[in-house]
C-alpha positions as CSV (number, residue, x, y, z in Angstrom):
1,X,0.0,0.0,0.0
2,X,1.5,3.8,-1.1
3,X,0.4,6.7,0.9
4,X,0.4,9.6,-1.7
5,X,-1.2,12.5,0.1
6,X,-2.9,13.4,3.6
7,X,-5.0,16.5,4.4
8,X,-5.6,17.7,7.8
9,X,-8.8,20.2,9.2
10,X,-8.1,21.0,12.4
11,X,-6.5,18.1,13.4
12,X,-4.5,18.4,16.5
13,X,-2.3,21.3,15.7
14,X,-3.1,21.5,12.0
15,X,-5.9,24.1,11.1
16,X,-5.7,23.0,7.6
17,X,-2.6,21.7,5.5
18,X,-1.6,19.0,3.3
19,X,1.5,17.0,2.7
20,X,1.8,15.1,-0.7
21,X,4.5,11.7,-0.4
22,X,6.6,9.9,-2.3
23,X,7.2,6.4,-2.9
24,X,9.9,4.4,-0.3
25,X,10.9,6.7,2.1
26,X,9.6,10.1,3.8
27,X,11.6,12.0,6.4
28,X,9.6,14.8,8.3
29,X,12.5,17.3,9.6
30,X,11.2,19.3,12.2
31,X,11.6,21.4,15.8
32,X,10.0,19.7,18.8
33,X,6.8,20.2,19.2
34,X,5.9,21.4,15.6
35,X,3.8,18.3,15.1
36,X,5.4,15.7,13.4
37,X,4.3,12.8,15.2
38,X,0.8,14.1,14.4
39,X,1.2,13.8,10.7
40,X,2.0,10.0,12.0
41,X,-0.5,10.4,13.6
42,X,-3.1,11.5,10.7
43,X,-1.9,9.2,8.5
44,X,-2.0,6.0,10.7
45,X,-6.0,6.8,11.5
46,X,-6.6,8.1,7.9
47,X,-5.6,4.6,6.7
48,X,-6.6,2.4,9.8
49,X,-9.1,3.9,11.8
50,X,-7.0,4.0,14.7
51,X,-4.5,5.8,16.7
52,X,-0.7,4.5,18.5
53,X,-1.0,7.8,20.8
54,X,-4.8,7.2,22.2
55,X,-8.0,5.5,22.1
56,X,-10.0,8.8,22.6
57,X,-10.8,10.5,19.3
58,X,-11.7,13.6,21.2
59,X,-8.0,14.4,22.2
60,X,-7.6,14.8,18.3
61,X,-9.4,17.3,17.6
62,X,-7.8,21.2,17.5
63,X,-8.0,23.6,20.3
64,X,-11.2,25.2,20.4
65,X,-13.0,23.3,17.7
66,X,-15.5,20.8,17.7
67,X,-14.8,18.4,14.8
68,X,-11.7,17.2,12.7
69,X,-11.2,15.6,9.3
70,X,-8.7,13.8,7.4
71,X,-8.3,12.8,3.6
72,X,-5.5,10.2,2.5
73,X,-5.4,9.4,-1.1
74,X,-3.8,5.8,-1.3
75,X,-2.8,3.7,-4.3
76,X,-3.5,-0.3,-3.0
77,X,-2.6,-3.0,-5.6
78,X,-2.9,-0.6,-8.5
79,X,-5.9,1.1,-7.5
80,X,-6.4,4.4,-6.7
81,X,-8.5,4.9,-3.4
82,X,-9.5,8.4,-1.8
83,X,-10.4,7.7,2.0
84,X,-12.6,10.5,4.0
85,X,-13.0,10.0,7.9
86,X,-14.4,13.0,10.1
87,X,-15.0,12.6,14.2
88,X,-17.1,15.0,15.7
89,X,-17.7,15.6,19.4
90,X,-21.7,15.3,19.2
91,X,-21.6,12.5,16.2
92,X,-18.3,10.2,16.6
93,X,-16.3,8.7,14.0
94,X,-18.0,8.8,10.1
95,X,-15.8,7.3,7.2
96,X,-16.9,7.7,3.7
97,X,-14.1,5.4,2.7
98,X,-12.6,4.6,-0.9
99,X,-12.3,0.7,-1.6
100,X,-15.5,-0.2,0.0
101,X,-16.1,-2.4,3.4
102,X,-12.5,-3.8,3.6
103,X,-10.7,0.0,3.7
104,X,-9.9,-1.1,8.0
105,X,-7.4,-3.7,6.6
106,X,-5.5,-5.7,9.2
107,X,-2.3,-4.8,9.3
108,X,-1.5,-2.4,6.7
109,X,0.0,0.1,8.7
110,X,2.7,-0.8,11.9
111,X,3.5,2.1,14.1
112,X,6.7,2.8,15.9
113,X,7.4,5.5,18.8
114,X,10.8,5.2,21.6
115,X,7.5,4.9,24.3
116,X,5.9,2.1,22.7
117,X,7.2,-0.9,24.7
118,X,4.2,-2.5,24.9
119,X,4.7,-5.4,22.2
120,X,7.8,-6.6,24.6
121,X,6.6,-5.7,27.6
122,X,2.6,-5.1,27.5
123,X,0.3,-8.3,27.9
124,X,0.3,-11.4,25.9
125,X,-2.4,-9.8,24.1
126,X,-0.3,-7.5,22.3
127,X,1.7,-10.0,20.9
128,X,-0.9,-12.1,20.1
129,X,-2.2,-9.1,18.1
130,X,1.1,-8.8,16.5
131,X,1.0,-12.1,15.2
132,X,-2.4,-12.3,14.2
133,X,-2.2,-9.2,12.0
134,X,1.0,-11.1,10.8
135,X,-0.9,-14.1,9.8
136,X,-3.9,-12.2,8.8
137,X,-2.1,-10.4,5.9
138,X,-1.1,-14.2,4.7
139,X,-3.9,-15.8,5.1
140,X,-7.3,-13.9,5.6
141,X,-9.3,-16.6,6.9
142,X,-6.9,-16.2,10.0
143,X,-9.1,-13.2,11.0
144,X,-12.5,-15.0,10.5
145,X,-11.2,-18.0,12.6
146,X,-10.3,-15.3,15.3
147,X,-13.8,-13.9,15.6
148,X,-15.3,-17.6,15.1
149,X,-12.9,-18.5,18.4
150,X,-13.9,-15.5,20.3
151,X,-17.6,-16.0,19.7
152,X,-17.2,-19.6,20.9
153,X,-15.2,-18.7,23.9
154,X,-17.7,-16.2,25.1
155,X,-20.1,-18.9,24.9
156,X,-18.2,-21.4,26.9
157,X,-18.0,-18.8,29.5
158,X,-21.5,-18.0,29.7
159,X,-22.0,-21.7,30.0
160,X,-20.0,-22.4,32.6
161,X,-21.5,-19.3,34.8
162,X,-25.3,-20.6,34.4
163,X,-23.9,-24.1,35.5
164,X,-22.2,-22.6,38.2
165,X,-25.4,-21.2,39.3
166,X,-27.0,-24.4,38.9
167,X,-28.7,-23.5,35.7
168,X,-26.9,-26.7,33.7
169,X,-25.3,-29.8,33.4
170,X,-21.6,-29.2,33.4
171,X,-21.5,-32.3,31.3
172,X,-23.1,-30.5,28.8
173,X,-20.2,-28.3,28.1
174,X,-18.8,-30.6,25.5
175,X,-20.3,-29.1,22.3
176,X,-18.0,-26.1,22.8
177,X,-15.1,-28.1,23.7
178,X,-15.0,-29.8,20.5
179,X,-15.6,-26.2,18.7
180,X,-13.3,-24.4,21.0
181,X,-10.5,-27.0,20.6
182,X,-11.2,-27.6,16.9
183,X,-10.4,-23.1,16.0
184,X,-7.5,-23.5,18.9
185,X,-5.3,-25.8,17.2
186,X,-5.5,-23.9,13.7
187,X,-5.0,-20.6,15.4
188,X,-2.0,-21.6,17.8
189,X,-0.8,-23.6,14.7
190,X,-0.4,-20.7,12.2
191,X,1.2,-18.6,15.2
192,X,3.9,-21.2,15.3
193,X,4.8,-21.3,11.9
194,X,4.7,-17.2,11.9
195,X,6.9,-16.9,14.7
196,X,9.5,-19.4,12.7
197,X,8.9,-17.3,9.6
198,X,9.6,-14.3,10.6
199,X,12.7,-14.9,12.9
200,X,15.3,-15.0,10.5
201,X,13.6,-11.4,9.4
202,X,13.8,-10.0,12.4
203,X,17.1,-11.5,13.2
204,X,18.4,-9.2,10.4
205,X,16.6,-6.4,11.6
206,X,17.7,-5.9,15.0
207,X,21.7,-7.0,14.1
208,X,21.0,-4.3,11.5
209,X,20.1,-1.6,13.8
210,X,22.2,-2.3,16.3
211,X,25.6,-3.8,13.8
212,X,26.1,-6.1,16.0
213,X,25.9,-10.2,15.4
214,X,23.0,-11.1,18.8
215,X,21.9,-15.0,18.8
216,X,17.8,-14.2,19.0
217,X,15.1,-16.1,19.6
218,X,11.3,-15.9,19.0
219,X,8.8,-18.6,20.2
220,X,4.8,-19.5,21.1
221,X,4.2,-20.5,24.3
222,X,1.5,-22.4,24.2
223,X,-1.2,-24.5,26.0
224,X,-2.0,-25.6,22.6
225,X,0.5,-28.2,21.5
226,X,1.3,-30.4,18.7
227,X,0.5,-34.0,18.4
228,X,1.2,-35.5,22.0
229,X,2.2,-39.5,21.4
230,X,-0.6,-40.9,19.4
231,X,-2.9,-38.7,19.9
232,X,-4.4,-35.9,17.7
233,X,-4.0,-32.3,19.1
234,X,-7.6,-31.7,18.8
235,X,-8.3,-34.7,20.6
236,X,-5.7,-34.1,23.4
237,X,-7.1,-30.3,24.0
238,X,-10.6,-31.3,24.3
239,X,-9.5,-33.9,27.2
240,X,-7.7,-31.5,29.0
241,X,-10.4,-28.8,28.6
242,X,-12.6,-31.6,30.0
243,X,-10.4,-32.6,33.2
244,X,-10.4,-28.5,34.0
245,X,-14.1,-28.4,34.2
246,X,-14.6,-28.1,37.9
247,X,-11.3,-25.6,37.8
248,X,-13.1,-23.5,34.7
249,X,-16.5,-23.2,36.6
250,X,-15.1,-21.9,39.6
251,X,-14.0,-18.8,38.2
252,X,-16.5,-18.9,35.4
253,X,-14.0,-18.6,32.5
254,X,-11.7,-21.1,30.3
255,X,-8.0,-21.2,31.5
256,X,-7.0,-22.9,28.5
257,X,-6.6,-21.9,24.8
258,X,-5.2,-19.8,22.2
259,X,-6.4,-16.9,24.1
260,X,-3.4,-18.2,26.8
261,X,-0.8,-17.5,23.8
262,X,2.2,-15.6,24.2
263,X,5.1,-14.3,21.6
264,X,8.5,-15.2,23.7
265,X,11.4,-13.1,22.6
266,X,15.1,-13.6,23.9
267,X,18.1,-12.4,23.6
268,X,21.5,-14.3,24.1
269,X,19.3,-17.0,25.7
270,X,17.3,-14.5,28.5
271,X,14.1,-12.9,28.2
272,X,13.7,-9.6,26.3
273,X,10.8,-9.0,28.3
274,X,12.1,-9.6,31.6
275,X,15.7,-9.0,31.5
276,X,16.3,-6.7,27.9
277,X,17.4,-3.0,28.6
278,X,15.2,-0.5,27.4
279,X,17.2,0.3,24.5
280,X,16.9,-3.2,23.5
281,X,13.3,-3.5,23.8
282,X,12.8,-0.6,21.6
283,X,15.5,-2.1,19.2
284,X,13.5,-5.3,19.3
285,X,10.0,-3.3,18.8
286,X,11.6,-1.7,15.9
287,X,13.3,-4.8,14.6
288,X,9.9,-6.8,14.5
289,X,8.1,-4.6,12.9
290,X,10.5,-4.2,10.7
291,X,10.4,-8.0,9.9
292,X,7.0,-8.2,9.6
293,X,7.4,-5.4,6.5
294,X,10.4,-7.4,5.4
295,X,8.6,-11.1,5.8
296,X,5.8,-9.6,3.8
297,X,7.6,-8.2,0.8
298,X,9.8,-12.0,0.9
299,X,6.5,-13.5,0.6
300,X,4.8,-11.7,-2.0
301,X,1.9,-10.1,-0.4
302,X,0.8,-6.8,0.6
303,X,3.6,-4.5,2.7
304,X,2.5,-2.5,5.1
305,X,3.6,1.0,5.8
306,X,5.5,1.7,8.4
307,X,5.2,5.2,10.4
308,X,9.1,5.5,12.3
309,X,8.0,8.1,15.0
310,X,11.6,9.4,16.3
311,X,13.7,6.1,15.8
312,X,17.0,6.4,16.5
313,X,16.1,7.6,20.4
314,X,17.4,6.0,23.0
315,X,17.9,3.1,21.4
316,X,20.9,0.8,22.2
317,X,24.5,1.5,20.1
């Protein structure tokens, strides 16, 4: 995806101005606080619908006015798309988007700012986001699967909170096992193999930012396994989803599951997470987004763009 132009009406510190982009790389040169990180910032929503500064729209708009708006024209796969989105304070978001229902593509832009620590340090869910959009811009169905496992999990739940009251047989559960464990072992699976794909890219990434030659190491840990002796992995999660049930019902929510996944990252053998400098988990934020640009373009598909808010600070030499 190309980003050719952005406007901006009264969009955090921009009344009303325009920048028009080239292909490969932009630099934006200027003094702090002149509101560079908000042209990031425009472009990143304009594309996606979302910000990497805040979840509040509101915080966008310009002092002293009630509304902004933002226009990005974008060239996607040889087609020209023109995307308006507007919030308002009284209204909330409205998108009169160019390329029809799919213009909130996973995954076609990555973000990157020195405070953003939170796909090494945040929650598992993070990561698990990480890899999903990863796999998502593979393989599509990846993102169906997700919503199918979260519908199905929220179900299970439910269930096991009416037969905590008494409501049901707990015995009963086993129609969502099979469903819950049947989505599990595709999702967990295609995490695996996107954690194995992408290391060598980000590898290459992170030795490249830093020049330096670091033995790294990504991984899923996982409830979900692979085949376990002679029996199927499907078959092997649905028993131990089925010796938990007492465990599950007590606090009224599954304990096992894809939704348990986590992206391990190491350096040298210990855990970027717990042990990593903070110049090295920026590197390593940097680095895998950077792979997941560079493990797209390897594989053919779609790259996204990357938005590189203040890179070089603070990171590790």
């Amino acid at each position: 995806m190309l980003l050719k132009k952005i406007k901006l009406k009264n969009f955090r510190n921009y009344e009303d101005s325009a920048a028009s982009l080239s292909p490969g790389i932009n630099i934006i040169i200027g003094d702090n606080g002149a509101g560079k990180s908000n042209i990031l910032e425009a472009a990143q929503f304009s594309c996606c619908g979302c910000s990497f500064r805040t979840s509040r729209e509101a915080e966008m708009i310009g002092k002293g006015q009630r509304f902004f708006r933002l226009e990005a024209e974008i060239e996607d796969r040889g087609q020209s798309l023109t995307r308006h989105i507007s919030y308002e304070a009284e209204t909330g978001v409205r998108v009169n988007a160019g390329g029809g229902p799919e213009w909130l593509r996973t995954g076609s832009i990555l973000s990157f700012s020195p405070d953003d620590l939170q796909l090494v340090k945040g929650p598992p869910a993070t990561r698990r986001r990480f890899l999903d959009d990863a796999v998502s811009r593979r393989r599509p169905a990846h993102h169906r699967r997700l919503l199918d496992y979260q519908k199905v999990l929220s179900q299970r739940n439910s269930f096991l909170q009416r037969a905590r009251a008494g409501l049901t047989r707990l015995a009963d559960i086993r129609p969502w096992d099979r469903q819950l464990a049947a989505l599990a072992i595709l999702i967990s699976r295609a995490r695996r193999e996107m954690c194995r794909d992408i290391q060598p890219h980000f590898i290459d990434a992170y030795n490249g930012v830093t020049g330096d030659r670091i033995s790294l190491q990504i991984g899923l840990v996982s409830q979900v396994g692979e085949p376990a002796g002679e029996k199927e992995p499907e078959a092997a999660l649905v028993e131990r989803l089925e010796k938990e049930w007492s465990k599950d019902m007590e606090g009224a929510r599954t304990g096992t599951g894809s939704h348990r996944d986590d992206m391990e990252l190491t350096l040298d053998g210990r855990s970027l997470r717990r042990y990593g400098s903070q110049g090295e988990q920026r590197t390593a934020v940097l680095a895998l987004l950077l792979a997941g640009r560079g493990l797209a373009i390897a594989s053919g598909e779609r790259p996204p763009v990357l938005l590189l808010d203040d890179v070089m600070s603070e990171l590790d030499r």
